[in-house]
C-alpha positions as CSV (number, residue, x, y, z in Angstrom):
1,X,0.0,0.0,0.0
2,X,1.5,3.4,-1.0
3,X,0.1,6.6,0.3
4,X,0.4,10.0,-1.5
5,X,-0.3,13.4,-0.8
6,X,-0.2,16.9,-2.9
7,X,-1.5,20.1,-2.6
8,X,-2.4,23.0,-4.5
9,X,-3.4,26.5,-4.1
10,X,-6.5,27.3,-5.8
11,X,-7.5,31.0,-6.5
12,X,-11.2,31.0,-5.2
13,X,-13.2,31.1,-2.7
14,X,-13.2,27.7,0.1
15,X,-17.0,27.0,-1.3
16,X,-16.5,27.7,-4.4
17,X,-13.3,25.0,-4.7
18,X,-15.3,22.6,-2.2
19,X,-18.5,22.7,-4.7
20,X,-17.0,22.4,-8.0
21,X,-15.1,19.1,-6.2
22,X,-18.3,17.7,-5.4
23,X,-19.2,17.5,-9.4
24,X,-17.7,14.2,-9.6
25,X,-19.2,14.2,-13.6
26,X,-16.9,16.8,-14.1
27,X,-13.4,14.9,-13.3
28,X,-12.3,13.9,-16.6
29,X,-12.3,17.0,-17.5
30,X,-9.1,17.8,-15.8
31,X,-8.0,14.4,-14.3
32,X,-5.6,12.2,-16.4
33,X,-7.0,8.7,-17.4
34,X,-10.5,9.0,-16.2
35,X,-12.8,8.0,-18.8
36,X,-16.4,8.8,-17.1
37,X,-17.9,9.4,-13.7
38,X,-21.2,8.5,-12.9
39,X,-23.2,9.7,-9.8
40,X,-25.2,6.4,-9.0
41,X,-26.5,8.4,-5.6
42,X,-25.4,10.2,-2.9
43,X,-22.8,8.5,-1.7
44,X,-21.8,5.9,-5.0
45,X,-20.1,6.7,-8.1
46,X,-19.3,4.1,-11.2
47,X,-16.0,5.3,-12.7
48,X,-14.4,4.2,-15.7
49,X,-10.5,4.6,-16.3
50,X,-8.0,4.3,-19.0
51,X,-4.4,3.6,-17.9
52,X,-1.7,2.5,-20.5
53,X,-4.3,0.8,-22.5
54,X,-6.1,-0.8,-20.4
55,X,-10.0,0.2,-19.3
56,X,-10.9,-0.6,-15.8
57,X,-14.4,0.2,-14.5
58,X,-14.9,0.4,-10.7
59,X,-17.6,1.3,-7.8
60,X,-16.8,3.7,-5.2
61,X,-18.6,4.7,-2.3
62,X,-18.2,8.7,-0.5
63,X,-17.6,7.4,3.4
64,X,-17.5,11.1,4.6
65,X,-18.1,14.2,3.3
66,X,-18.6,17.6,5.4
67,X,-19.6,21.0,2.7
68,X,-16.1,23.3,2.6
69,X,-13.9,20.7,4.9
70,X,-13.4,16.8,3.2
71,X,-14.8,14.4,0.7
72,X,-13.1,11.0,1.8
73,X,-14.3,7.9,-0.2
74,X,-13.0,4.0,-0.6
75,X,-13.5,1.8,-3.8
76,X,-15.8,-1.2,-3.5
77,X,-14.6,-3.2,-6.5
78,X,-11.7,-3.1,-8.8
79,X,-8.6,-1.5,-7.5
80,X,-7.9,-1.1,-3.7
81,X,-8.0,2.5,-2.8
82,X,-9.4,5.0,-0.5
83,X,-8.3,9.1,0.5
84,X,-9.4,12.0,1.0
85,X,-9.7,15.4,-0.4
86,X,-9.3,18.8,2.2
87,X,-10.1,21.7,1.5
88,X,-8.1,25.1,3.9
89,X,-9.3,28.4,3.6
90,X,-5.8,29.9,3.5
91,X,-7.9,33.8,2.6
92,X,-11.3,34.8,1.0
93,X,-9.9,33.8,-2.4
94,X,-7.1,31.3,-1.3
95,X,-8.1,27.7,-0.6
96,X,-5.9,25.2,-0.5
97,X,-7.1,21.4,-1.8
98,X,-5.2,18.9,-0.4
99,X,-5.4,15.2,-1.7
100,X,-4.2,11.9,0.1
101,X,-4.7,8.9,-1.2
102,X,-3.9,5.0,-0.3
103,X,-3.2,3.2,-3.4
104,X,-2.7,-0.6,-3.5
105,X,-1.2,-0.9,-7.3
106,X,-2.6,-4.2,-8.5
107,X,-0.8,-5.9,-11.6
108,X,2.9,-5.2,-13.2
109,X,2.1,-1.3,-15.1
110,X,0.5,-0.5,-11.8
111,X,3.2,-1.2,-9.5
112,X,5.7,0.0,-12.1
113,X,3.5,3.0,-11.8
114,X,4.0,3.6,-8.0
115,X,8.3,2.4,-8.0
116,X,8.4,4.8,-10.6
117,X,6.7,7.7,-9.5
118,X,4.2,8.4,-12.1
119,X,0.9,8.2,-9.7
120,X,2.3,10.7,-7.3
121,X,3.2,12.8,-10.7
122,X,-0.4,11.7,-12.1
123,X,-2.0,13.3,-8.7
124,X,0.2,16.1,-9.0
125,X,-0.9,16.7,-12.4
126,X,-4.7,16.5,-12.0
127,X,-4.6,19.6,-9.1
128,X,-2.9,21.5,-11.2
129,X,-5.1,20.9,-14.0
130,X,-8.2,21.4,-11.1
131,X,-6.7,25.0,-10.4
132,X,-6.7,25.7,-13.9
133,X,-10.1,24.5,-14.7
134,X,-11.8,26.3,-11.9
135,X,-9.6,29.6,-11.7
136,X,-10.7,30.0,-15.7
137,X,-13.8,29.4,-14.9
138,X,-13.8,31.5,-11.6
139,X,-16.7,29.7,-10.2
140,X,-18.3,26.3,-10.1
141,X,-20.8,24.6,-12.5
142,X,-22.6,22.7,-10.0
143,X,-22.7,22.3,-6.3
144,X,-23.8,19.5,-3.5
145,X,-23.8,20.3,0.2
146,X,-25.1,17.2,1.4
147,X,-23.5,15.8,5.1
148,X,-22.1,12.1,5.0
149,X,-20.7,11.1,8.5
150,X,-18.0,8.5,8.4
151,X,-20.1,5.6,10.1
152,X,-20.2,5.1,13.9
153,X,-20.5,9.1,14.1
């Protein structure tokens, strides 16, 4: 199990970075490899990826999720990983998003992938491309403030 976390200062407001997150439909817009997101529900998404070739298609479940704090989430099928997404007010149009994510690479390219480097450089990469797709936008095309407490809370 690897664990990786990055960071980026976005140039918007904490709700306004927390909201566009929460429009999971929107993440292969700006994140490497991912095909398609589907919102199933409130707290399950289908996504579909595309890594060196290969399509992978997996269920993940949102396990916590408070409006302008944290979106944490765990996969139910397909490959074994979990994190969670913070989001700092650092001013009124300073956030900074924070990512960390446990990542068990299954087969040979994955684990190549992690020795090597390229999925902390592929997480990397998608908050930059984040800050770039929402500071052109300068606000969010969607929003959902919904609660989810981690259960046992």
């Amino acid at each position: 199990m690897s664990t990786i976390t990055k960071a980026v200062d976005v140039n918007v407001p904490v709700s306004t970075a927390y909201n566009q997150w929460t429009q999971f439909e929107s993440f292969p817009e700006f994140m490497e490899g991912v095909e398609e997101v589907r919102q199933l529900d409130a707290t399950h998404t289908h996504w579909v990826t595309k890594i060196g070739g290969s399509t992978r298609e997996f269920d993940a479940t949102i396990t916590e999720q408070h409006p302008d704090e944290r979106v944490a989430w765990t996969t139910d099928s397909g490959p074994n990983h979990g994190g969670v997404v913070t989001f700092h007010r650092i001013g009124d149009n300073v956030t900074r998003v924070t990512a960390q994510m446990d990542i068990d690479p299954e087969g040979f390219a994955e684990n190549v992938a992690d020795k090597t480097g390229m999925i902390d450089q592929r997480v990397n990469g998608d908050l930059q491309r984040f800050k770039k797709f929402i500071e052109e936008r300068g606000r969010e095309t969607g929003a959902w403030r919904g609660d989810v407490q981690r259960p046992g809370q």
